[in-house]
N, C-alpha and C positions, 0 to 999 in steps of 0.2 A: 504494500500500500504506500500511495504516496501520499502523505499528510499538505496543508496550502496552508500557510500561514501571510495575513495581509499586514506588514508592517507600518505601511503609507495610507491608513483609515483614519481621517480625522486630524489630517498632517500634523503631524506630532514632529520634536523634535527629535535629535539621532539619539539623548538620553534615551527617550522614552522606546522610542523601536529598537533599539539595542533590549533592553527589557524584555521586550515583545518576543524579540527573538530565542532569546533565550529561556523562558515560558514557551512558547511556541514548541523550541525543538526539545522540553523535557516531556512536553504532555505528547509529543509525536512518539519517540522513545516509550515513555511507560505506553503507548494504544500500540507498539509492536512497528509501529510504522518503518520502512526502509530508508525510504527518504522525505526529505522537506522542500516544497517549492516554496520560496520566499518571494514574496509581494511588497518592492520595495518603491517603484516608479522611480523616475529619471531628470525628476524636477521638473516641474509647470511649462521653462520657458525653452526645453528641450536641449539646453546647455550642461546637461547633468545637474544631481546633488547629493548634499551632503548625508542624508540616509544610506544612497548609493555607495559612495564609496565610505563609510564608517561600517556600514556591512561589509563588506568585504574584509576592510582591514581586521574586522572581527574576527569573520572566518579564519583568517589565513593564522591568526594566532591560534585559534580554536584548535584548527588542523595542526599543528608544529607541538600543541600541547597533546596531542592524541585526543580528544573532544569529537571529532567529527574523524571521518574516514577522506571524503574528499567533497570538494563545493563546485562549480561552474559557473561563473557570470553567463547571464542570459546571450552575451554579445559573443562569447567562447563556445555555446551551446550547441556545435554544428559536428561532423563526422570527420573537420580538421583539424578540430583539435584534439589536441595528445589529454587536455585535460579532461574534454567532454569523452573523449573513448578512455580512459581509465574510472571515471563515476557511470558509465555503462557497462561495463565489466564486471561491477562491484552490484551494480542496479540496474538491469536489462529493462526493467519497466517504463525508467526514464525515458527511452527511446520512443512512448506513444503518447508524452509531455509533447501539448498544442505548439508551444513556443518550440520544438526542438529543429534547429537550422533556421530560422528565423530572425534570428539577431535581436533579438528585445530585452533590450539593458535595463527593462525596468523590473527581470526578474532574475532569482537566482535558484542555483538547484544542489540540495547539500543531502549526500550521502554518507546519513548514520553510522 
């Protein structure tokens, strides 16, 4: 199963979706879930934002702490990248995720 968690509901700050997130990926965990799509959006004015990349930077420590197994930005989400073919190896499920090869930086995809 893949858990969706929407971090960018009610535009919050990165404090607060940071939170989110991390609620998010315990209640995915304890429901058994494989993975987490993360619903971050890419800032209003389509310039990027700072939920965007404060997720990330999240993960990437998550990931280096053993926390998570691997993450995908939506923009990497394609069959060229090394990182989306290593979280499809681990999650073959992700491969019938709407966004996948579509390039949509407003979402992210993390393998428990």
């Amino acid at each position: 199963m893949v858990a969706a968690v929407n971090l960018e509901a009610g535009m919050p700050t990165v404090e607060i979706a940071l939170r989110r997130l991390e609620l998010g990926l315990s209640d995915a965990r304890m429901r058994h879930a494989a993975a987490v799509r993360l619903i971050h959006g890419y800032g209003s004015s389509g310039r990027g934002g700072a939920i965007h990349d404060g997720v990330h930077s999240h993960l990437a420590r998550m990931k280096s702490q053993g926390k998570i197994r691997e993450f995908v930005p939506g923009e990497e989400f394609s069959p060229f990248s090394q990182q989306a073919r290593n979280a499809l190896a681990l999650c073959p499920e992700l491969s019938r995720d709407r966004d996948f090869a579509r390039e949509n930086r407003g979402v992210t995809l993390v393998v428990l």
